[in-house]
N, C-alpha and C positions, 0 to 999 in steps of 0.2 A: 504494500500500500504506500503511495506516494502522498504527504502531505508539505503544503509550502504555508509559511511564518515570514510579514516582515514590519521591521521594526523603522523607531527615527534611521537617519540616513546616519545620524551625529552618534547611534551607537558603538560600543566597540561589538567587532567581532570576534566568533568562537567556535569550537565546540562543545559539545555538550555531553552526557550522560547518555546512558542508549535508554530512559525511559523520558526522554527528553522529545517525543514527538509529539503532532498535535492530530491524536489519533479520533475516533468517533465520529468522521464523517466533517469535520470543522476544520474550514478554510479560514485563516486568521489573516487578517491584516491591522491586528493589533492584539489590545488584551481583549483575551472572551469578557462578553457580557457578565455584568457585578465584580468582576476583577478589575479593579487598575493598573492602569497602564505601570507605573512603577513598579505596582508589587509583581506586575506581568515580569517584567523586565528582571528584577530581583529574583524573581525564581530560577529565571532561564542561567542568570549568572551565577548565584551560589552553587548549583550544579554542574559549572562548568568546568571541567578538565585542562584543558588546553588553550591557547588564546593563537589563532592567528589570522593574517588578511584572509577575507569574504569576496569571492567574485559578486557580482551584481546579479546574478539571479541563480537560485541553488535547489533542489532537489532535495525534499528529507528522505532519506531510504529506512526502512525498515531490518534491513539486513544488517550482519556485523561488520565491523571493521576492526580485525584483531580482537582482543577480547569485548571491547567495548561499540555499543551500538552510538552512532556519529550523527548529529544533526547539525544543519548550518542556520544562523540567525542572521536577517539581516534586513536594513531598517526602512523603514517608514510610518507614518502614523495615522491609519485610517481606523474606520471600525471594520469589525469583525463580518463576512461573511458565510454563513452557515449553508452546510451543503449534508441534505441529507443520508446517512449512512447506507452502504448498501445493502446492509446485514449479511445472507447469507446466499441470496439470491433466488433464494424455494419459496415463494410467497408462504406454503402452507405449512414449511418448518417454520419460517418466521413467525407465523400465527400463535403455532404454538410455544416457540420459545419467545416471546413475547408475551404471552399467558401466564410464563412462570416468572416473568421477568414484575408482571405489574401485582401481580398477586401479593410479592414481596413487598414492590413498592408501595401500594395501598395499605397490609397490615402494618406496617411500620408505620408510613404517614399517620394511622389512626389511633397508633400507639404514643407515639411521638417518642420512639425511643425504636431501634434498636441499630442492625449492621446492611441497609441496601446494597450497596456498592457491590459484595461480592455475588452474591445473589445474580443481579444483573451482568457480572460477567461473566460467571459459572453457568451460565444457564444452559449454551449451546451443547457444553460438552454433557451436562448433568442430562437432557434430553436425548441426545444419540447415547448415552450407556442404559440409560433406563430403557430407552424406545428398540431399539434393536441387540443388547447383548443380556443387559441382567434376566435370570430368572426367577421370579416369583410368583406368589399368589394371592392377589390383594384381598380374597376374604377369607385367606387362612395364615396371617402372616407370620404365624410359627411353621409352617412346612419343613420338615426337617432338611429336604437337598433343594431348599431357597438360596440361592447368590446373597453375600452379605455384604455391606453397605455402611458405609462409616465416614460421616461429616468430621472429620477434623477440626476444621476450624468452625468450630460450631457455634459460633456468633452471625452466622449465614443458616441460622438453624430455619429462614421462612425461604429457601431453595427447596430444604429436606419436606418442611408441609406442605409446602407447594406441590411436590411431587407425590406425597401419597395422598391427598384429596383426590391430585387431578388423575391418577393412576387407579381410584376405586379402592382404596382403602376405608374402610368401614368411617376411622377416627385419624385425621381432625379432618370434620365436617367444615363446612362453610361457614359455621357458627363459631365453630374454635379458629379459625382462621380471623374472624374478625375481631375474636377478641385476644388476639396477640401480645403477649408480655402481660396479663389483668391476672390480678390476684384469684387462683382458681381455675385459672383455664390449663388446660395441658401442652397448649402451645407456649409453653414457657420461653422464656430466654434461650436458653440454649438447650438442644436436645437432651429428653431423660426419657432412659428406656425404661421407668417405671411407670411413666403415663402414658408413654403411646408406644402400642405394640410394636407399630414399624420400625420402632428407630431399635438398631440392634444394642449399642453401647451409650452411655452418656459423653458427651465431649463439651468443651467448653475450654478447660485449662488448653493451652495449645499445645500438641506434639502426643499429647494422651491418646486421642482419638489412630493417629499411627501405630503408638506402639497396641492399644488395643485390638488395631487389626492385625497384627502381628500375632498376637494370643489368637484369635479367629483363626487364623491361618495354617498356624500349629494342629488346633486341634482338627480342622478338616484333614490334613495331610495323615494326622495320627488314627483319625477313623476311617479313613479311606485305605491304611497299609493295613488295619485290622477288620475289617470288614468285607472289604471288596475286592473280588474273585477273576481271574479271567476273562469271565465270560460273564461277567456281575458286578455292577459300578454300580452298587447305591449310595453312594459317598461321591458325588461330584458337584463341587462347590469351588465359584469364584469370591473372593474377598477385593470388595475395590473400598479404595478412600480416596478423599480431596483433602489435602492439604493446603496450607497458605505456608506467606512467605513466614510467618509467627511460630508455623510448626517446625520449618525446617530451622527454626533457630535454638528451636528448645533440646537439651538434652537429652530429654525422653525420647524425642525421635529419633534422635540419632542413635543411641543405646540400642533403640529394638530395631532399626535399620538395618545395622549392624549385625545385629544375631540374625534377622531374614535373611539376610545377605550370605551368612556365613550358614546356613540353613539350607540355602538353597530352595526355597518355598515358591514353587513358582506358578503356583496359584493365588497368589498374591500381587496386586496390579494397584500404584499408587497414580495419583491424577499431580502433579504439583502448579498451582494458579501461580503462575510466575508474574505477577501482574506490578510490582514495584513497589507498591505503595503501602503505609501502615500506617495507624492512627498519626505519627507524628510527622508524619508529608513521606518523603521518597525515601525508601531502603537505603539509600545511599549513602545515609545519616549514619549509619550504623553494619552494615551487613552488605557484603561486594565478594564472599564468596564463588567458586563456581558449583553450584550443590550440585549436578550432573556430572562433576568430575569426583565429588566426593563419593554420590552413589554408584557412581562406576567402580572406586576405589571398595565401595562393603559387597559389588558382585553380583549388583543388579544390570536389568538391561535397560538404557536412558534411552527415551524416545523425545524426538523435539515435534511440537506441532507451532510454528511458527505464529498463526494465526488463531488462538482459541475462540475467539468472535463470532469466525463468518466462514470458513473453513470444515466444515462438519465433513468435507471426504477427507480430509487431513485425521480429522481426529478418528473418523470409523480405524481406519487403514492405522491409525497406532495401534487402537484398542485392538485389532485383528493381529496387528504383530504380536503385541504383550503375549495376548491367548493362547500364538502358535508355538510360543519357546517355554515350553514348563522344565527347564531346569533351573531357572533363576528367578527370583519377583522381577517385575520391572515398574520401573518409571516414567509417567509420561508428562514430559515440561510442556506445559502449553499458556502460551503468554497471550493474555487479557488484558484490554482497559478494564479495569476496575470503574463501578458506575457506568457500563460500555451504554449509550443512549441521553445520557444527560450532560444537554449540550455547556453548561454553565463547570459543573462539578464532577464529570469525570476526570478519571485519571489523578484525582486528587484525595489528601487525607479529607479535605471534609465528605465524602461521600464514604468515608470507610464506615464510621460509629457514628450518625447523625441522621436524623430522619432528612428529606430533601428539601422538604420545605415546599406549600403552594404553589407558590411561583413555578420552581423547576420541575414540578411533578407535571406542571401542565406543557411546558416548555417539552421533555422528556417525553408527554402523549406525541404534542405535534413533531419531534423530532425522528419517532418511531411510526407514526403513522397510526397508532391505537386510539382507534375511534370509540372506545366501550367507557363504560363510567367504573368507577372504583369498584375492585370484587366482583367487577360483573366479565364471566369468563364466555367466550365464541362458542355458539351449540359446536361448531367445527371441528373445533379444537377440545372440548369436550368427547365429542364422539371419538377422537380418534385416541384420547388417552386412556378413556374406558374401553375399548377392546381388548386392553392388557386385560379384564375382568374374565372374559372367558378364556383367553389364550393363558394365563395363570391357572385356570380350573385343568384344564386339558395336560397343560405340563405336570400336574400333581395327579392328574389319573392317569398319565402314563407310566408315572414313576412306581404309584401302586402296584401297577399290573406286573413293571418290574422287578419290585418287592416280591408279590405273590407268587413270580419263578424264582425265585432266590430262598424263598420259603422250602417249597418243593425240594431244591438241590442241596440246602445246606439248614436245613432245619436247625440246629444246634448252635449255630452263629445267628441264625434266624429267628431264634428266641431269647437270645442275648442283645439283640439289634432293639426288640420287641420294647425290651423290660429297660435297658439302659436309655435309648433315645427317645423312643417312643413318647415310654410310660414315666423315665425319668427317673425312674426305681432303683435307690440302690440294693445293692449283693445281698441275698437275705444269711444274718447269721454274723454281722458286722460287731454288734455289738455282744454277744455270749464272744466274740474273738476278744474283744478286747478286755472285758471280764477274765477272761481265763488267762491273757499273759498280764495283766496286772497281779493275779492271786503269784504267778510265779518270777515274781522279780522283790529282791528284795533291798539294801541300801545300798545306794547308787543316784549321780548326777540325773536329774530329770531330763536333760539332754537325750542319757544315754535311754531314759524310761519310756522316751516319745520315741525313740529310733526302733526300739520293741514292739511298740504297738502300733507304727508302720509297716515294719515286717508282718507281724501277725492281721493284719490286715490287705496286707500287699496279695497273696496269693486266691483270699474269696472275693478280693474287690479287683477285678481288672479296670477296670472306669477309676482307680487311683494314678494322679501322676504328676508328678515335680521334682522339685529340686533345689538346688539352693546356688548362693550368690558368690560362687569359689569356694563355696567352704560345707562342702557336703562331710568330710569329716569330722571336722568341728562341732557341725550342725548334727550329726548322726540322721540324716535323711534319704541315703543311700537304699535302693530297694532292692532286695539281692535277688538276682535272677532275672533281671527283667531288662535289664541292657542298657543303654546310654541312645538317646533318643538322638540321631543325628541325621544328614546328609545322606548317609548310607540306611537307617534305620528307624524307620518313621513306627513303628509299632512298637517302639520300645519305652517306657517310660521314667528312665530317671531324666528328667532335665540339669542340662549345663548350662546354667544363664550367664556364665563368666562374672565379671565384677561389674555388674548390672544391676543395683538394688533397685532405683526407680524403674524399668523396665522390666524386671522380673515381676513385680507388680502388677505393672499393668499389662502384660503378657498374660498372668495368671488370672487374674480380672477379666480378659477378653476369652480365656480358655473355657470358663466357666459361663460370662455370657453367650456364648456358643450356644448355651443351652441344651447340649446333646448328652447331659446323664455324665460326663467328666467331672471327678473329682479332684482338682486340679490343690496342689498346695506348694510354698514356699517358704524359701529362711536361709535367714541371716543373722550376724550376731543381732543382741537388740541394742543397740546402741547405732548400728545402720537404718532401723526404719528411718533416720532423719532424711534419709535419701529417698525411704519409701513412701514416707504420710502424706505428701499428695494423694498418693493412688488409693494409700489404706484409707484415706476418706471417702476417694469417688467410689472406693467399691463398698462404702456404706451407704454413701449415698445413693448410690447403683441397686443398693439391696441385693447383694450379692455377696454370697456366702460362700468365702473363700477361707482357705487355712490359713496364717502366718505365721511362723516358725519363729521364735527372737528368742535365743539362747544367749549364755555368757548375760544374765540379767540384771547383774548389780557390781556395785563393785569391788565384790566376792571375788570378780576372774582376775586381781590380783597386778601380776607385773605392769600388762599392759596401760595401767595405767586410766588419768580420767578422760584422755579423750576414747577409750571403749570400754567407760566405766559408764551405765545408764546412772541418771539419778530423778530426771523428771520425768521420764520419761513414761511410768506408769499412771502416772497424775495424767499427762498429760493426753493419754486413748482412754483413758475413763472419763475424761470430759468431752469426748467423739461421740456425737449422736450412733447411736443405729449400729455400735462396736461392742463385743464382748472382751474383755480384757482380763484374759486368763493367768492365773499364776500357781501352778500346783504346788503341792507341799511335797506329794513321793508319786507312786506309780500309780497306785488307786487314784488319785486326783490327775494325772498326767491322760490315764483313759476315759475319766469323765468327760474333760476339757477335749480331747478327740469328741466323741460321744455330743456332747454340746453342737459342736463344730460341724459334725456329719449330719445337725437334728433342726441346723441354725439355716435353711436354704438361702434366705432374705438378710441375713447378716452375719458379715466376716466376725471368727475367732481372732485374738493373738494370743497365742501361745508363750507366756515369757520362763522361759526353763534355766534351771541354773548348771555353770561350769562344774561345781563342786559336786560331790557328794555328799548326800544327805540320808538319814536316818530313816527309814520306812515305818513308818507311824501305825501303830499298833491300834489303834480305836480310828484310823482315819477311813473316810467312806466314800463308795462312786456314787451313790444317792445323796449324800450330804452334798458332795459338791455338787452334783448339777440343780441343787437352789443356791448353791453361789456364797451360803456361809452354813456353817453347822458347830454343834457344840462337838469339842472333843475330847474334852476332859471336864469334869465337874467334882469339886472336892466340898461342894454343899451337899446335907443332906437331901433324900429325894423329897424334890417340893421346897426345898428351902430355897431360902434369897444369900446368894454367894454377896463376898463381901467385895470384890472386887470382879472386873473381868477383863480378860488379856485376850488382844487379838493380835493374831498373826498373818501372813501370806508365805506361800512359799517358803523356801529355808528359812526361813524366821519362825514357822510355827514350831521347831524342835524347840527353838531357842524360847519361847513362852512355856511349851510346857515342859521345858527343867526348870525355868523358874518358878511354875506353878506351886511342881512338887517342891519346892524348895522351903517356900513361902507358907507350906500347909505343915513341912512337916516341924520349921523352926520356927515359925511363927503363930501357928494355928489357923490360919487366914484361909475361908473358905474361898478360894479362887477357880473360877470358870473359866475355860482355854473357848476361843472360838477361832478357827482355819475361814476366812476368806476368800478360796483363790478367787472370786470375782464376783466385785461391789455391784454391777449393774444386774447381775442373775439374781443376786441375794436383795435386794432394792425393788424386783418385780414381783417381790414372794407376799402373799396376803399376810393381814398387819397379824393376824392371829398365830404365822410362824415366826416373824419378825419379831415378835414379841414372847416370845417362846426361846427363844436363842439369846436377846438382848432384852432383858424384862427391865421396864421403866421403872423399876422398883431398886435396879441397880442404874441411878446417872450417871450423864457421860463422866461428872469429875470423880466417879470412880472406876474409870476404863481406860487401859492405855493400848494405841496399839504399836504395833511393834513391824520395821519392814524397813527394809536395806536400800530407802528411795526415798524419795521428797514426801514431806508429813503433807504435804498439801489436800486436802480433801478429806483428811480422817477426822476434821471436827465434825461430819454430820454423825459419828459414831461416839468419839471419845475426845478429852480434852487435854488426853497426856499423850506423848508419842515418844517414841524410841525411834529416832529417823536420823536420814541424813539429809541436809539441807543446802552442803555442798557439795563444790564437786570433787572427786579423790583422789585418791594418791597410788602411785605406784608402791610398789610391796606383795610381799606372800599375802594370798589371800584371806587367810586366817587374822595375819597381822592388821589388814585391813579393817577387817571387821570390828576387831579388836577395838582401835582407834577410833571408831565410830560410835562405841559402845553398842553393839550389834550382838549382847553376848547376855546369856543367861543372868552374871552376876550383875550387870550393867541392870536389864529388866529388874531383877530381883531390888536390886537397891533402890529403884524409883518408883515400884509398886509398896515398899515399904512408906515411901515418901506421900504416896497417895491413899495409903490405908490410915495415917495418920492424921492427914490434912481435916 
């Protein structure tokens, strides 16, 4: 595309930046309309690279020159010219991506809040993948061999409703459409797969939405090398996403990139909207990478579509290559004006996060040629989105029938297919497993207690699979027999996430919203979720119930010291909505806390396990813990009021009840032990347990509790604590503790202090 720009005659000349065109159909001979001429001018210059003489009449190309794309300026001062765009040249693709283009622009305007810009210039490509390549079934949008779909940059989340209204999707109606971003609606800000079916992940943080589909992609690969036969592909599934330029900035994308890449997942196809531009004006500000040289570099295949716009054979003809090469993901760059149609504020930061405003919405109609009033969509274009409605029904009863011979030939996998994806059902006999190797483990690090009843569960649950973040030994998360899930071995289940915390997350996050009956878990020390808690939020917020493994929990594990010594860290996912925050004391509590985790679908476990060894508690219970606190020692008579009560988590409760007994037997002091491993379980239990365990008969300022982390949050319990406040020290772990007074005599001496008060 050829566009011409001229300025005063008295300007200097230059070149420019390659998103330095005057792209959208607009022939300028000065600044666009509501811009001024300075600030016109000021743009073109801060952006400028190079300075040199300007012949008298010049050519903008569109093409590169060397790394960087070259524009010429140069001057004169009239006004602006408007020429309108040619879009695509299909009158009746225009129709309809122009339906999805205004649909955006109308809910927003009406919102007066959210992100048009991308919306309007994703839209071409977002119609040729939905219209000719994905497959779905808009009124069954759980289909189990559905193509999966992942907004990335999901502040463009009215592309994503736009497209399943217009595609015959049950929800969001034309009603949730209009009421976009309002308290209540499910067209929320940005995608959440808890309100609307279609949307497979939530996205919103940027670069999440990637490494998510990276977990998707995982596990189709993984059910497809275990399920699917020669002559029997019920496991065939593409995973696409859109990215911005916001994701390819963030760590997390690159992280799970990375592992695709090295993966070799080549069912896996990334879109990336190469379009410049971010809330704070042009990329350029900040970010001049070449990310197609990067993803070349993690092992993907880069495709360039020059034109994302107007170009729709460009883009089929990528998408058809990505498709043809399944040993690698690929990627396909396709550079947009951002806001492509709005002749004032394309190509610019105000059309990224800003509704457009009257004015330009109407400007934006005449410049596109949409003659329809707001929300009001072409029967035309209507008709031809709903055809997806039958040709999605058809696609899901062929794949039945498919099933139905698969059933026939391999019955035994056919009834595993049945009960895992189907029905979503786990292994029956999960939980008598973990029962039975808790009775047989006796004192030892809870690390090593969870790596037991992984094992004892690894062989009835094949739907189990994870792994940890370089430190599967460490972690004891290793599942023996089942192989290293790679390149060469997609039905194997231990995962190698590398030194991937934030991505092993949301890998395991995306594994599990797969939705196909995978029980996906991971870990790391705990001291790294600070790498992970983005994710371990979204996936609460996600309501998805995932494992997380955070061993080495306090700063017990000693040498290393306090940067992998936790100390807030438990305060700080017990004030995480919608998170269970586990901490056992021995093996019985280490299989409850599984047990929780396997029972929790809607909400993530953590799992926080200690380095050490610890004592295996002789009165402790898998029914106690799973209400989250239980009495475990009482030295009141039956039915009396103890004089004090001591609570514990984790290795801290040995350490309560030696002082218990200490206390009862030199003191006489009737003292009640209560085990915690997890405030938000024991918080949900009716007041009639709650008060059974913690009787208001004994007040908090006779309760201490006791626990190798920040006191933060134990006065809704007690008004004494045995904690640590800061952060640690290197040393034996023992000595550790020691110093923090983490120790029987320590308790003992400030329960005396409290018995006296």
């Amino acid at each position: 595309m050829l566009a011409f720009l001229s300025l005063s005659s008295q300007a200097t000349a230059m070149a420019v930046s390659r998103r330095d065109r005057v792209g959208n159909g607009v022939r300028c001979q000065g600044a666009p309309q509501g811009v001024s001429k300075g600030a016109f001018v000021g743009r073109a210059l801060e952006r400028a690279t190079h300075r040199w003489p300007v012949p008298t009449s010049v050519a903008v190309p569109t093409g590169r020159v060397g790394h960087r794309r070259v524009a010429w300026l140069r001057a004169t001062a009239t006004q602006p010219t408007l020429v309108k765009p040619k879009q695509t040249g299909d009158a009746h693709a225009d129709l309809c991506i122009n339906t999805i283009r205004f649909l955006a622009i109308d809910a927003v305007e009406a919102a007066n809040a959210g992100h048009p810009g991308a919306p309007m210039g994703q839209a071409p490509l977002a119609f040729t993948l939905w219209d000719k390549y994905m497959r779905f079934n808009p009124k069954n949008p759980g289909w189990a061999n559905r193509d999966r779909f992942v907004l990335s940059c999901g502040h463009a989340s009215m592309l994503q409703y736009a497209l399943l209204y217009l595609y015959g999707y049950d929800r969001p109606n034309m009603d949730d459409i209009k009421q976009f971003r309002q308290l209540g609606s499910i067209t929320a800000g940005h995608p959440e797969n808890y309100l609307v079916p279609g949307v497979e992940v939530t996205t919103g943080p940027l670069g999440t939405g990637v490494a998510q589909a990276v977990g998707l992609a995982i596990a189709e690969a993984h059910l497809a090398a275990t399920f699917n036969k020669p002559d029997a592909k019920i496991v065939d599934q593409f995973t696409y996403f859109i990215m911005s330029d916001g994701c390819a900035q963030e760590g997390v994308a690159a992280e799970a990139s990375s592992l695709a890449g090295h993966l070799r997942l080549g069912k896996l196809i990334g879109f990336y909207d190469d379009n410049k531009i971010s809330i704070d004006g042009d990329t350029d500000l900040s970010f001049s990478e070449d990310v197609g040289k990067r993803y070349e570099a993690y092992g993907w295949q880069v495709l360039h579509v020059a034109n994302g716009n107007e170009d729709l054979a460009g883009l089929a003809r990528a998408i058809e290559q990505a498709r043809s090469d399944l040993s690698r993901p690929s990627l396909i760059i396709f550079r947009t004006i951002i806001g492509y149609g709005a002749p004032n504020k394309a190509n610019t930061g105000g059309v990224h996060g800003a509704a457009l405003g009257a004015d330009e919405v109407r400007a934006t109609r005449d410049n596109l040629d949409w003659k329809y009033g707001p929300f009001e969509v072409p029967d035309a274009a209507l008709q031809h989105f709903r055809r997806k409605v039958d040709e999605g029904a058809k696609l899901e009863a062929a794949w039945k029938q498919q099933l139905a011979q698969y059933q026939q030939k391999y019955p035994e996998l056919a009834a595993r297919f049945e009960r895992q994806v189907l029905r979503q059902e786990k292994s029956p006999g999960w939980e008598q497993a973990l029962k039975e190797c808790a009775a047989k483990q006796g004192a030892m690090a809870t690390r090593q207690a969870s790596g037991a009843m992984l094992n004892a569960l690894a062989p009835i649950m094949p739907e189990l699979i994870g792994g940890a973040a370089d430190l599967a030994p460490s972690c004891n998360t290793l599942l023996k027999g089942t192989g290293d899930f790679s390149r060469h071995d997609y039905a194997a289940r231990n995962m190698r996430f590398g030194v991937r915390e934030a991505a092993m997350t949301a890998v395991t996050l995306g594994m599990r919203l797969h939705n196909s009956g995978l029980v996906p878990y991971c870990a790391t020390f705990f001291i790294f979720t600070d790498f992970a808690r983005p994710l371990i939020r979204l996936a609460a917020l996600s309501e998805a119930g995932i494992t997380f493994i955070g061993t080495h929990d306090s700063v017990a594990l000693g040498e290393d010291g306090p940067t992998h010594q936790p100390v807030e860290h438990l305060a700080s996912f017990r004030a995480m909505p919608n998170l269970y925050m586990f901490r056992p004391c021995d093996a019985n509590e280490v299989a409850a806390g599984y047990a929780l985790s396997l029972k929790s679908a809607h909400r993530p476990v953590i799992l926080a396990l200690t380095r050490q060894k610890v004592s295996k508690v002789a009165t402790s219970s898998y029914d106690g813990a799973l209400r989250g606190g239980y009495v475990v020692a009482d030295h009141a008579a039956a039915g009396g009021t103890p004089d004090l009560i001591l609570i514990g988590t984790g290795s801290e409760v040995e350490v309560v009840l030696a002082a218990a007994d200490t206390l009862q037997k030199e003191d006489g002091l009737r003292v009640r032990v209560v085990s915690m491993p997890c405030v938000e379980l024991f918080q949900e239990q009716d007041a009639a347990y709650i008060e059974s365990v913690l009787p208001q008969a004994v007040p908090r300022s006779k309760r201490i509790a006791c626990e190798a982390a920040a006191s933060f949050g134990w006065s809704r319990y007690a008004d004494h604590t045995v904690c640590v406040d800061t952060f640690g020290h290197s040393g034996k772990g023992d000595e550790v503790l020691k110093f923090f007074g983490i120790t029987a005599q320590n308790v003992t001496k400030q329960a005396r202090l409290v018995a006296m008060a």
